[in-house]
One Martini backbone bead per residue (centre of mass of N, CA, C, O) as a GRO file, in nm:
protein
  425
    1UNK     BB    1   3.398  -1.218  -0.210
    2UNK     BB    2   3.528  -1.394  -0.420
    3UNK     BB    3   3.287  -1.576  -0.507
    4UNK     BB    4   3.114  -1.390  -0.591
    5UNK     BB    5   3.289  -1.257  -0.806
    6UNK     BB    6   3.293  -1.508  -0.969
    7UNK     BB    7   2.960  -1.497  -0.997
    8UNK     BB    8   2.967  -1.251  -1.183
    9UNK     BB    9   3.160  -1.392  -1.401
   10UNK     BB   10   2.961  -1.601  -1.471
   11UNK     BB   11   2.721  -1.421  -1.540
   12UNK     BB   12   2.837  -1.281  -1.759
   13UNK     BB   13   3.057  -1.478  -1.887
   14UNK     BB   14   2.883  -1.737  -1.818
   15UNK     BB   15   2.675  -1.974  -1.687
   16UNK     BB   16   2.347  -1.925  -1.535
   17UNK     BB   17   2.188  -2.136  -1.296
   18UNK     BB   18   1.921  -1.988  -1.246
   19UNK     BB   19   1.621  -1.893  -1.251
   20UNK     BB   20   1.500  -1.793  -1.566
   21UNK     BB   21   1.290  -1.552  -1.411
   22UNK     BB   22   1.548  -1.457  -1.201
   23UNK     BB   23   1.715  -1.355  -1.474
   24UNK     BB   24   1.456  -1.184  -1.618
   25UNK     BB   25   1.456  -0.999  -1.360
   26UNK     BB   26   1.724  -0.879  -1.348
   27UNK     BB   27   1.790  -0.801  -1.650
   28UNK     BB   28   1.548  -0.562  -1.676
   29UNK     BB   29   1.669  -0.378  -1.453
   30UNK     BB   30   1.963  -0.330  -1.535
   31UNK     BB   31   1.849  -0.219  -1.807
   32UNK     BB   32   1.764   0.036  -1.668
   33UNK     BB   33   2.010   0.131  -1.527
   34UNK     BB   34   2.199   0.118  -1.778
   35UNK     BB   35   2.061   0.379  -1.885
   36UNK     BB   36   2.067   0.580  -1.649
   37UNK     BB   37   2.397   0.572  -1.662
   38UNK     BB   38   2.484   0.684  -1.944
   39UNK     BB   39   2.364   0.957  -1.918
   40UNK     BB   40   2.532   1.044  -1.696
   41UNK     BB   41   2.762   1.013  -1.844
   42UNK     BB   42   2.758   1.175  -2.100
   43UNK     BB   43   2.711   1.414  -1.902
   44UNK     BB   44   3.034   1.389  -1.789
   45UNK     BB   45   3.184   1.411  -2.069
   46UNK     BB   46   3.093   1.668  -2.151
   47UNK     BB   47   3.166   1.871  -1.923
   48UNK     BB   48   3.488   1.781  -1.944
   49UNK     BB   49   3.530   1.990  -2.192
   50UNK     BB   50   3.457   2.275  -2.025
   51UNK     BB   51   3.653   2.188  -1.807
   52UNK     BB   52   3.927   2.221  -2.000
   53UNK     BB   53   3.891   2.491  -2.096
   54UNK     BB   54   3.869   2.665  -1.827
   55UNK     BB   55   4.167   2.531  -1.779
   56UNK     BB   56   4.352   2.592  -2.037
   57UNK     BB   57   4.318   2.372  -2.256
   58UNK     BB   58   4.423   2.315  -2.545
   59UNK     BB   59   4.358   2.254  -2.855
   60UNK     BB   60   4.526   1.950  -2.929
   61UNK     BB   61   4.758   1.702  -2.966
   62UNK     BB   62   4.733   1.596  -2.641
   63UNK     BB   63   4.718   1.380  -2.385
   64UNK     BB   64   4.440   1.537  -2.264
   65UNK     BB   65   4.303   1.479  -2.535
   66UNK     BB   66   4.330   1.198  -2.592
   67UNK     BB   67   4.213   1.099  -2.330
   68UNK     BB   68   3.920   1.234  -2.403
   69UNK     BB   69   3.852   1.072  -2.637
   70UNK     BB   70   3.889   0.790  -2.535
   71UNK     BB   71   3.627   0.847  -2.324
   72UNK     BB   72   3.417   0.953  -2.538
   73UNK     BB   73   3.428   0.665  -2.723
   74UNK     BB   74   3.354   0.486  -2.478
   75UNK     BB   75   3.064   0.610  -2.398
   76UNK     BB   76   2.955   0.562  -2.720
   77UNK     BB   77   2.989   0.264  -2.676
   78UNK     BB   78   2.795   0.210  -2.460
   79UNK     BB   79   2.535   0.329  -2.554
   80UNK     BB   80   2.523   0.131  -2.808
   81UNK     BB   81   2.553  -0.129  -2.666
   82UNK     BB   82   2.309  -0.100  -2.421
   83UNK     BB   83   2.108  -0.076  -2.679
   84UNK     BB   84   2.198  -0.394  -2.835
   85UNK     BB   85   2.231  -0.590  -2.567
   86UNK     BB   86   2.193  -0.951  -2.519
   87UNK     BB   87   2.412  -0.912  -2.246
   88UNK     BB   88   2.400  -0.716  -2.004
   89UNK     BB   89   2.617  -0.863  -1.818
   90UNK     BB   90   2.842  -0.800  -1.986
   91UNK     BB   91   2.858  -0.498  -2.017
   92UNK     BB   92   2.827  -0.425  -1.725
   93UNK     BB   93   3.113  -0.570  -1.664
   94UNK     BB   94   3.293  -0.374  -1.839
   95UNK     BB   95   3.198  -0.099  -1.762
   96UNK     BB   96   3.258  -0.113  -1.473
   97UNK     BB   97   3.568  -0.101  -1.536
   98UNK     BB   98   3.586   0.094  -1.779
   99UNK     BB   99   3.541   0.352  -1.605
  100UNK     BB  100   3.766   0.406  -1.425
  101UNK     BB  101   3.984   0.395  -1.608
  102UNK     BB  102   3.905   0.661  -1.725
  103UNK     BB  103   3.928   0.832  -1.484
  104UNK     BB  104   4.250   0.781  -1.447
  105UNK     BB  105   4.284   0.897  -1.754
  106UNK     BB  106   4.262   1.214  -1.673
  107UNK     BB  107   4.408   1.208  -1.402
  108UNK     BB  108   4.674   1.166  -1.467
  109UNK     BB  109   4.686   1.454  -1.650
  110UNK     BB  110   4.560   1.638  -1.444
  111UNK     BB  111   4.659   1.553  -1.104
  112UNK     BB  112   4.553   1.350  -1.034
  113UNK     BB  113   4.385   1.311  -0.743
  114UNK     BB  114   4.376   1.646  -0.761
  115UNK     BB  115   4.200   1.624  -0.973
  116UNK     BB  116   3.874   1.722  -1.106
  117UNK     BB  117   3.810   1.406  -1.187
  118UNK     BB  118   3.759   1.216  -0.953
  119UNK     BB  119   3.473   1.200  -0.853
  120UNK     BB  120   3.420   0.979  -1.086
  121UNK     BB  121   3.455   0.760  -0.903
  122UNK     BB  122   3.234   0.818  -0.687
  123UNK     BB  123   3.027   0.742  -0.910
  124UNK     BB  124   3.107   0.421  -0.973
  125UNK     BB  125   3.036   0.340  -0.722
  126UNK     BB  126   2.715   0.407  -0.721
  127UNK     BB  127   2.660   0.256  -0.948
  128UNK     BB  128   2.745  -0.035  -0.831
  129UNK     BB  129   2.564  -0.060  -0.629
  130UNK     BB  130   2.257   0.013  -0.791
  131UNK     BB  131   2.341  -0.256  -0.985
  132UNK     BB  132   2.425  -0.479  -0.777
  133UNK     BB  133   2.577  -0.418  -0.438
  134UNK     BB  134   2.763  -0.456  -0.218
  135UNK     BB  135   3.004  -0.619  -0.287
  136UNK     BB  136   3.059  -0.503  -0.529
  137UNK     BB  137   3.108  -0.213  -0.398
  138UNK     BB  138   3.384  -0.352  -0.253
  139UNK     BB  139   3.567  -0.395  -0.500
  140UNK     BB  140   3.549  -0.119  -0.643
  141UNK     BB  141   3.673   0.015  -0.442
  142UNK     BB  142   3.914  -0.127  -0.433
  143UNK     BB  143   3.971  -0.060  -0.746
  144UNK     BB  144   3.993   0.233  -0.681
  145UNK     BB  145   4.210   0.260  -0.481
  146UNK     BB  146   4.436   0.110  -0.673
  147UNK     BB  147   4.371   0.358  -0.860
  148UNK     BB  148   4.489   0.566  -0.658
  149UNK     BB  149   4.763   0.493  -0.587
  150UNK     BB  150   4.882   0.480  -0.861
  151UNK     BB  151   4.835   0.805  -0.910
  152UNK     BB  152   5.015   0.888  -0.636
  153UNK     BB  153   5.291   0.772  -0.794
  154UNK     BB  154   5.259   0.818  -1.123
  155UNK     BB  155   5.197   1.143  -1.183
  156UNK     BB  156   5.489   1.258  -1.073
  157UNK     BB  157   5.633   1.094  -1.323
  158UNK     BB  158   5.454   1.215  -1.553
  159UNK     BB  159   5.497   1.545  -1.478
  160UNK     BB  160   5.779   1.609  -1.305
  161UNK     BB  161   5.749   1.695  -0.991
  162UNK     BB  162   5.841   1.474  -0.816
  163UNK     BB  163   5.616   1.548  -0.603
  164UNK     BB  164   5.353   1.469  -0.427
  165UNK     BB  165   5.126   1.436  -0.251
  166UNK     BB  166   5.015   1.411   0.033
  167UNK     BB  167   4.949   1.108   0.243
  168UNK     BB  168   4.646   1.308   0.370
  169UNK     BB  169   4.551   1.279   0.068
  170UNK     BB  170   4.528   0.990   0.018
  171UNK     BB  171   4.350   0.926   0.291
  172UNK     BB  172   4.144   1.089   0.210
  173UNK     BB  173   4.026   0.990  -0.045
  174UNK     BB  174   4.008   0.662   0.019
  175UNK     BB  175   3.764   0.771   0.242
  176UNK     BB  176   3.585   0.850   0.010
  177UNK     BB  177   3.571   0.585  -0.137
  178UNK     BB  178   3.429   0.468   0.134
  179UNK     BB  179   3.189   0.660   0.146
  180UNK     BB  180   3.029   0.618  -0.111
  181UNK     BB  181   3.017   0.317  -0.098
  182UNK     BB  182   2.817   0.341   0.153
  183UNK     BB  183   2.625   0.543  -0.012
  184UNK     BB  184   2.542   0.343  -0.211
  185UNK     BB  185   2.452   0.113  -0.044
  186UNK     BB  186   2.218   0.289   0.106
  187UNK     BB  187   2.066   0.369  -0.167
  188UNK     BB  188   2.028   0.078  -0.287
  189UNK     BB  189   1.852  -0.073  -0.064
  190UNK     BB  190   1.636   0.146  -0.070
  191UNK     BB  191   1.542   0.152  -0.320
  192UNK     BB  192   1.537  -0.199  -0.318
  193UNK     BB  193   1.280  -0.226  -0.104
  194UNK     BB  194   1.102  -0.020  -0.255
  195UNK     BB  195   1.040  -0.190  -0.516
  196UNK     BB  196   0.988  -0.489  -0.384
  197UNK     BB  197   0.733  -0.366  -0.264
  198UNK     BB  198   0.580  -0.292  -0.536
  199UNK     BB  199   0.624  -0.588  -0.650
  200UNK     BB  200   0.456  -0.719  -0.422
  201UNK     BB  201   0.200  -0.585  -0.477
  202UNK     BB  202   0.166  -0.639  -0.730
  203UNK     BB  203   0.132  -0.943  -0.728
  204UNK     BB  204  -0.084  -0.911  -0.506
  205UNK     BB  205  -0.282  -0.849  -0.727
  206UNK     BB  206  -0.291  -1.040  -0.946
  207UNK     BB  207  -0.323  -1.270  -0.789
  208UNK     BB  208  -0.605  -1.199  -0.705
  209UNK     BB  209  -0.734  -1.170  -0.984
  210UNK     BB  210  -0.641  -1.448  -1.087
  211UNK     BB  211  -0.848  -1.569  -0.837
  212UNK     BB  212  -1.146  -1.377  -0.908
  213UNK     BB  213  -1.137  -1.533  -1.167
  214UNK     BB  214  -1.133  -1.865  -1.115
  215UNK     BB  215  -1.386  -1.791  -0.921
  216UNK     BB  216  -1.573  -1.698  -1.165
  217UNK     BB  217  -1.589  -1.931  -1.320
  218UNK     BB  218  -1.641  -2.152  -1.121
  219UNK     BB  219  -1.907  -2.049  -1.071
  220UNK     BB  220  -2.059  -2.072  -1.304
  221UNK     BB  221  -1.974  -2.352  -1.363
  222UNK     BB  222  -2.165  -2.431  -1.110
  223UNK     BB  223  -2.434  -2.349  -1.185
  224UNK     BB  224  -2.458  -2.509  -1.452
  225UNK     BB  225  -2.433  -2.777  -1.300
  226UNK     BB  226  -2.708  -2.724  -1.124
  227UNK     BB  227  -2.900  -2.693  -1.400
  228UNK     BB  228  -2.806  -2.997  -1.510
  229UNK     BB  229  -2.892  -3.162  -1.270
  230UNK     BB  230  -3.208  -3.050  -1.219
  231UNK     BB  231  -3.279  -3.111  -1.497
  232UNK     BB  232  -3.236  -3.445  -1.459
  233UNK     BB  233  -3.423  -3.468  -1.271
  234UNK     BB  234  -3.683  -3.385  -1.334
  235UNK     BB  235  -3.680  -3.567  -1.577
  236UNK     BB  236  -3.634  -3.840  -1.474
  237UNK     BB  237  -3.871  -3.791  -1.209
  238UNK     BB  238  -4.123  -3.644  -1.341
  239UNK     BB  239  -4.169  -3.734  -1.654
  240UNK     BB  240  -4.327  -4.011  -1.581
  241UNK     BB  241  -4.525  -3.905  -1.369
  242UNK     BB  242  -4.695  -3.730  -1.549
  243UNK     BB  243  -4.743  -3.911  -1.790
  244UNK     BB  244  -4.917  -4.115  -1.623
  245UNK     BB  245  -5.116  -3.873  -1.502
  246UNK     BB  246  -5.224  -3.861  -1.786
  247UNK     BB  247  -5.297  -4.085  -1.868
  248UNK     BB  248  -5.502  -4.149  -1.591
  249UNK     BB  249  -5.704  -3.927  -1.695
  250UNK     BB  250  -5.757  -4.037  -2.017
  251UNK     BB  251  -5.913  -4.286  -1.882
  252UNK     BB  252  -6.122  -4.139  -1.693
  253UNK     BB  253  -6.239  -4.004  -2.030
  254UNK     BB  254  -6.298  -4.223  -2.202
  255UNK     BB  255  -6.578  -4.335  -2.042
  256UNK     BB  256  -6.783  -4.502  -1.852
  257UNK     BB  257  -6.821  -4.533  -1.514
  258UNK     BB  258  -6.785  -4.681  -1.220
  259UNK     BB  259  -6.747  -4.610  -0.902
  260UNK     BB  260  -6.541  -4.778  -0.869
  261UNK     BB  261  -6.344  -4.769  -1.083
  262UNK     BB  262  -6.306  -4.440  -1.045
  263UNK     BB  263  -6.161  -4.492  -0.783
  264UNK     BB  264  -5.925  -4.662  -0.847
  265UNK     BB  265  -5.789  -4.444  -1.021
  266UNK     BB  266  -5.800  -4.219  -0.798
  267UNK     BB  267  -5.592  -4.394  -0.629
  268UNK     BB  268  -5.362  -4.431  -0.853
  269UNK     BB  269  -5.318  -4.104  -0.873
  270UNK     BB  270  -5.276  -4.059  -0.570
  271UNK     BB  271  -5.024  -4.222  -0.548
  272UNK     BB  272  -4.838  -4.047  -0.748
  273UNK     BB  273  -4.860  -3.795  -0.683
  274UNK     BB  274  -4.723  -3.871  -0.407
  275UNK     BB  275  -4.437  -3.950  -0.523
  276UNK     BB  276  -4.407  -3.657  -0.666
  277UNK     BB  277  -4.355  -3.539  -0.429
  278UNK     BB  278  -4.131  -3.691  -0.285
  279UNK     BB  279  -3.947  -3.612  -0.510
  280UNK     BB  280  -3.941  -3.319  -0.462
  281UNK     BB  281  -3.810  -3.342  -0.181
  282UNK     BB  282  -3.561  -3.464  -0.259
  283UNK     BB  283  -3.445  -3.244  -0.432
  284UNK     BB  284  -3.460  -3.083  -0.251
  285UNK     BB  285  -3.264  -3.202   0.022
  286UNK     BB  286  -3.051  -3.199  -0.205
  287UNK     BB  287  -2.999  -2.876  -0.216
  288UNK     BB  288  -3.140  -2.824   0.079
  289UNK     BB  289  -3.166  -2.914   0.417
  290UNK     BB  290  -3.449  -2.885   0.598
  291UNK     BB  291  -3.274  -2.942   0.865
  292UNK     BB  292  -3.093  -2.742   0.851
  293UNK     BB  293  -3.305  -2.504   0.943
  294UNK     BB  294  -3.450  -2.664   1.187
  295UNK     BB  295  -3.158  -2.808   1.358
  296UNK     BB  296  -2.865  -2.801   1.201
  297UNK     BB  297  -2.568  -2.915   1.135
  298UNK     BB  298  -2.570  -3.157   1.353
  299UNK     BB  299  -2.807  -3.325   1.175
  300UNK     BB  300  -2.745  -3.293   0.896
  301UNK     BB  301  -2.472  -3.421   0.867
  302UNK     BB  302  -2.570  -3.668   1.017
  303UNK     BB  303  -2.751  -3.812   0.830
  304UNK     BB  304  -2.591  -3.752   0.557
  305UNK     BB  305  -2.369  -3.966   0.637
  306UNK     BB  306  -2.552  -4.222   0.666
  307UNK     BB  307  -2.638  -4.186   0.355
  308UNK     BB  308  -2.378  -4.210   0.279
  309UNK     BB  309  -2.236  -4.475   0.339
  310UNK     BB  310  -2.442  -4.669   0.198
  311UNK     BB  311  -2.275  -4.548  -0.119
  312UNK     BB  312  -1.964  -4.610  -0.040
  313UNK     BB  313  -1.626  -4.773  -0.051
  314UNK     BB  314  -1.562  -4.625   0.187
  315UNK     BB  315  -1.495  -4.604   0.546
  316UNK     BB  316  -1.712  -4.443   0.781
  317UNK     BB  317  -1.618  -4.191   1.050
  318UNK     BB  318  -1.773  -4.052   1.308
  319UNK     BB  319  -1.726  -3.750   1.527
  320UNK     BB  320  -1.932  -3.538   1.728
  321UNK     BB  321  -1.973  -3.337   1.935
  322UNK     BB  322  -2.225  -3.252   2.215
  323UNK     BB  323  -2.215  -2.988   2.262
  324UNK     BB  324  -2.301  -2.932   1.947
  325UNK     BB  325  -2.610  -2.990   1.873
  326UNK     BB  326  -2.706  -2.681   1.949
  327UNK     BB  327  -2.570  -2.553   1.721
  328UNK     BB  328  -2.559  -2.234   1.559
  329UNK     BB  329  -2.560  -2.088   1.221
  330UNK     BB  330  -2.509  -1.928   0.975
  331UNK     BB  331  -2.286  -2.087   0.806
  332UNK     BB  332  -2.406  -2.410   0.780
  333UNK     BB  333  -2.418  -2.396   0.465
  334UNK     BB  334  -2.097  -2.377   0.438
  335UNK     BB  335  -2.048  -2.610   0.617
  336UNK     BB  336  -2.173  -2.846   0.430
  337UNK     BB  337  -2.045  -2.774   0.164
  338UNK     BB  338  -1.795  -2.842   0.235
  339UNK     BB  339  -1.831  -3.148   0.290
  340UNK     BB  340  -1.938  -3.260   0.047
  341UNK     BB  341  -1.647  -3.122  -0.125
  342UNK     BB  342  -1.471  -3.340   0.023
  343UNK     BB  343  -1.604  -3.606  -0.035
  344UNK     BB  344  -1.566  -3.573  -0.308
  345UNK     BB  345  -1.271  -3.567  -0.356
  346UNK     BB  346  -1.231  -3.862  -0.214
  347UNK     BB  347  -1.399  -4.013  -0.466
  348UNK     BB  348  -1.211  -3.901  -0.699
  349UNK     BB  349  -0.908  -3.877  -0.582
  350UNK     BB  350  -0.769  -4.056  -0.367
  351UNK     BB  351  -0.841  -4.330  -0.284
  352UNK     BB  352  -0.996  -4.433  -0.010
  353UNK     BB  353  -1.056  -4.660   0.292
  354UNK     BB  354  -1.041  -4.434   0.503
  355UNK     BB  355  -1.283  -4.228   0.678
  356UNK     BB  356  -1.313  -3.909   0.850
  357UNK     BB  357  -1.558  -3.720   1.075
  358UNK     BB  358  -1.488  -3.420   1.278
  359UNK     BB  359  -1.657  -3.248   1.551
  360UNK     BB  360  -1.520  -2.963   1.714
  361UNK     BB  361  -1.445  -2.812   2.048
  362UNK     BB  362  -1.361  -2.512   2.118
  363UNK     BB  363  -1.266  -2.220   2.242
  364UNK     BB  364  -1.290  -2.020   1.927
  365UNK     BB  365  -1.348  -2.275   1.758
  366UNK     BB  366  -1.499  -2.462   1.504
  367UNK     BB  367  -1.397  -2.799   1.413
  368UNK     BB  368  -1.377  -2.921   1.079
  369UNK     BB  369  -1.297  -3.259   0.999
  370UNK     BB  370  -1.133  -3.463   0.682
  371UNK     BB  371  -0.994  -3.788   0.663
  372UNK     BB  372  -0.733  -3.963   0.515
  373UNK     BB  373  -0.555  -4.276   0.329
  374UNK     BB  374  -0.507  -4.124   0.089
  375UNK     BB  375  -0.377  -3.973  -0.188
  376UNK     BB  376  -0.136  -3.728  -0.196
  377UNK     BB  377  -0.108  -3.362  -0.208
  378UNK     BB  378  -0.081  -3.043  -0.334
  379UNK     BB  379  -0.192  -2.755  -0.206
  380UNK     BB  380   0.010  -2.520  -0.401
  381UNK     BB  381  -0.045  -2.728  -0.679
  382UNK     BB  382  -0.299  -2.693  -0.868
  383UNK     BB  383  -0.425  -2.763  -1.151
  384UNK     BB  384  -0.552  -2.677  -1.395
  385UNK     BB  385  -0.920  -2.714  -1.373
  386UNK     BB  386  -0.900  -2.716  -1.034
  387UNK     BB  387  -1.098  -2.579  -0.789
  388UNK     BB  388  -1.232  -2.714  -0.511
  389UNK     BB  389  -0.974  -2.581  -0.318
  390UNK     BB  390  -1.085  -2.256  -0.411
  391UNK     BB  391  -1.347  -2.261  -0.307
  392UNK     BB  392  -1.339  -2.348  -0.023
  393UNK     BB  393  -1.189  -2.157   0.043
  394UNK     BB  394  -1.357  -1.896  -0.003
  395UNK     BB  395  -1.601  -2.026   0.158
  396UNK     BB  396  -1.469  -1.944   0.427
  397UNK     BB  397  -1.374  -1.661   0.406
  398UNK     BB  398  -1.654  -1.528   0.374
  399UNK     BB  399  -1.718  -1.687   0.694
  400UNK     BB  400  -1.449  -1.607   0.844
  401UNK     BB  401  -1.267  -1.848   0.803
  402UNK     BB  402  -1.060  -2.149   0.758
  403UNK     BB  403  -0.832  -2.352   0.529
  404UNK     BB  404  -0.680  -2.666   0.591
  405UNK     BB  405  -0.404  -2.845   0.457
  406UNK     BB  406  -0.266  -3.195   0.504
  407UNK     BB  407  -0.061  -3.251   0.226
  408UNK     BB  408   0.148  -3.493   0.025
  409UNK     BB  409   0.303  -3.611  -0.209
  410UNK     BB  410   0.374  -3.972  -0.134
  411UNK     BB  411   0.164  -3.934   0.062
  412UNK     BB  412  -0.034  -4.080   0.259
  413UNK     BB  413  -0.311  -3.864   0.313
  414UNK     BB  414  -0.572  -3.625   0.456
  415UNK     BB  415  -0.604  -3.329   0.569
  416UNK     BB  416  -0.911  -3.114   0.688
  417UNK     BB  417  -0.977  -2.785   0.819
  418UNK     BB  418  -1.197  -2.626   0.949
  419UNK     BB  419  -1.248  -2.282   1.056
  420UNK     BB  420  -1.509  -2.139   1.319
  421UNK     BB  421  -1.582  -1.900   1.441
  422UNK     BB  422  -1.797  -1.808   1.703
  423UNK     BB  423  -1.815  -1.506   1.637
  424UNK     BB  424  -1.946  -1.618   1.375
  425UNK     BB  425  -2.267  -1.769   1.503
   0.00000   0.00000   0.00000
């Protein structure tokens, strides 16, 4: 308790070593719970007033006034300190004290314990409860405690009754600031749970929205680069096509040929046509394989990775289990695409030299690994501007699957599993 408490006193007026977002949202909580606790000060130092005319204290230069100008002064102090104040911790930590103080000097004058101000002791415990926590609300309890003892012994010498309350009365008393302090900390718990999860949920939500814009950035700007794509393929393999097969028809309209030269051009024109076919059905084949559709996922991939390894500068090994042969999925398309980003991430930035890629027959998932020994990184902190761990996990997730990762900066490897239940197959 003691060393919170210190934690307290460093936090309000020496350097607070905490992360600064954590410092800026605790500290902007405390500023709203200190305007209205100010409010509700003001309005007790206001009736204050109104019961000291209605027991019979006359106005004029009396302790009991004097009492209260100082607590109403303090009040006014409070209420423009707080909307002020460039340090809330510091403030709420003076205030936090001198609230009682003044509380016990209003009941010095009036009564001690048995004054009729002396519940503001209890407000004053609720109080700091809610703005603070639960040990606080124990310091502060000893606090009022002691300002109660002190109260309990120094009255009856400063009104000169002689005898003061029974011991009794001091009990009561006592037991009633240990239940406010627990009644402020089951209030403030309750408020805090409530909060927290308002703020968890709010914050789950603009997470949510900010990963389905930079989803839908990245799907834009995926479309966009596969219409630049699709576009530099045309352009490059059919546009030479095309060309040739136009000078090819436009000799053959140059003058009278003889039925053999005739047949020569239109055998050079059909040669041409037949490559230009060949180049059309690879550009399909490469935007979605014709074999994904006819014989699914495991002869696709199976396929694409022989193909594949001959163009890559590192080590590639696979093995699908056999059972899973002749299996169907409607998702097949999205497991083939998640496949090549995945291959793609380690060619662009693993730098690995051997490369794993496995499929596997669980009990109620089918899974397939992509491995590597290469360079690894953070899978929760991913620079921005690279979406494709972001797309991978929304393509997974949309398919009713998984996408887990095992890698970390500093160490060698990357594991990529995604899960796809049977029952989604």
């Amino acid at each position: 308790m003691l060393k919170t408490g210190l934690n307290f006193v460093q936090q309000a007026f020496g350097r607070d070593r905490r992360d600064p977002a954590e410092i800026a949202q605790d500290d902007a909580r405390l500023h709203e719970a200190e305007k209205d606790v100010r409010w509700l000060r003001n309005l007790g130092i206001f009736g204050w007033f109104f019961v000291l005319v209605g027991r019979g204290y006359e106005l004029g230069p009396s302790p009991v006034w004097i009492a209260y100008l100082v607590c109403a002064a303090a009040a006014a102090w409070t209420h423009v300190a707080v909307g002020r104040s460039t340090n809330i911790r510091r403030t709420a930590a003076i205030t936090t004290f001198l609230d009682p103080l003044l509380g016990a000097s209003i009941c010095l004058v009036t009564g001690g314990i048995e004054s009729v101000f002396f519940p503001f002791l209890y407000f004053t415990l609720m109080s700091v409860a809610i703005r603070f926590g639960v040990v606080e609300a124990i310091g502060q309890a000893l606090f009022n405690a002691l300002l109660a003892l002190l109260l309990f012994f120094v009255e009856p010498l400063y009104s000169g009754a002689g005898e003061g309350p029974a011991l009794s009365e001091l009990g009561s008393t006592l037991f009633l600031l240990l239940f406010a302090a627990c009644l402020g900390v089951v209030v403030a718990a309750w408020a805090r749970q409530r909060s927290d999860l308002v703020m968890a949920h709010a914050r789950t939500l603009r997470e949510s929205g900010e990963r389905y814009q930079a989803f839908v950035r990245r799907f834009a700007q995926v479309q966009e680069e596969e219409r630049q794509n699709i576009s530099a393929e045309l352009h490059d393999r059919m546009s030479s096509h095309l060309f040739l097969l136009r000078r090819g028809i436009e000799h053959c309209m140059d003058g009278p040929l003889t039925q053999g030269q005739l047949d020569e051009r239109l055998g050079v024109l059909s040669s041409r046509v037949g490559d230009c076919t060949q180049d059309v059905r690879s550009i399909m084949n490469e935007l979605r394989p014709t074999v994904l559709d006819e014989l699914g996922f495991f002869e696709a991939a199976s396929e694409f990775l022989a193909r594949h390894a001959e163009t890559t500068s590192y080590r590639l090994v696979c093995w699908f289990d056999p059972a899973l042969k002749h299996w169907r999925s409607p998702n097949d398309a999205m497991l083939f695409r998640l496949l090549k980003e995945a291959l793609l991430n380690v060619q662009k930035h693993a730098g690995a030299s051997n490369v794993e890629v496995t499929l596997a027959d669980g009990a109620t998932h089918v899974e397939l690994i992509v491995a590597d020994d290469g360079t690894g990184f953070d899978p929760h902190n991913i620079p921005v501007g690279h979406y494709g761990i972001m797309t991978m996990r929304e393509r997974a997730a949309g398919a009713g699957g998984e996408l887990l990762i095992d890698s970390e900066p500093g160490r060698d490897g990357t594991r990529i599993r995604v899960l796809l239940a049977k029952a989604s197959s």
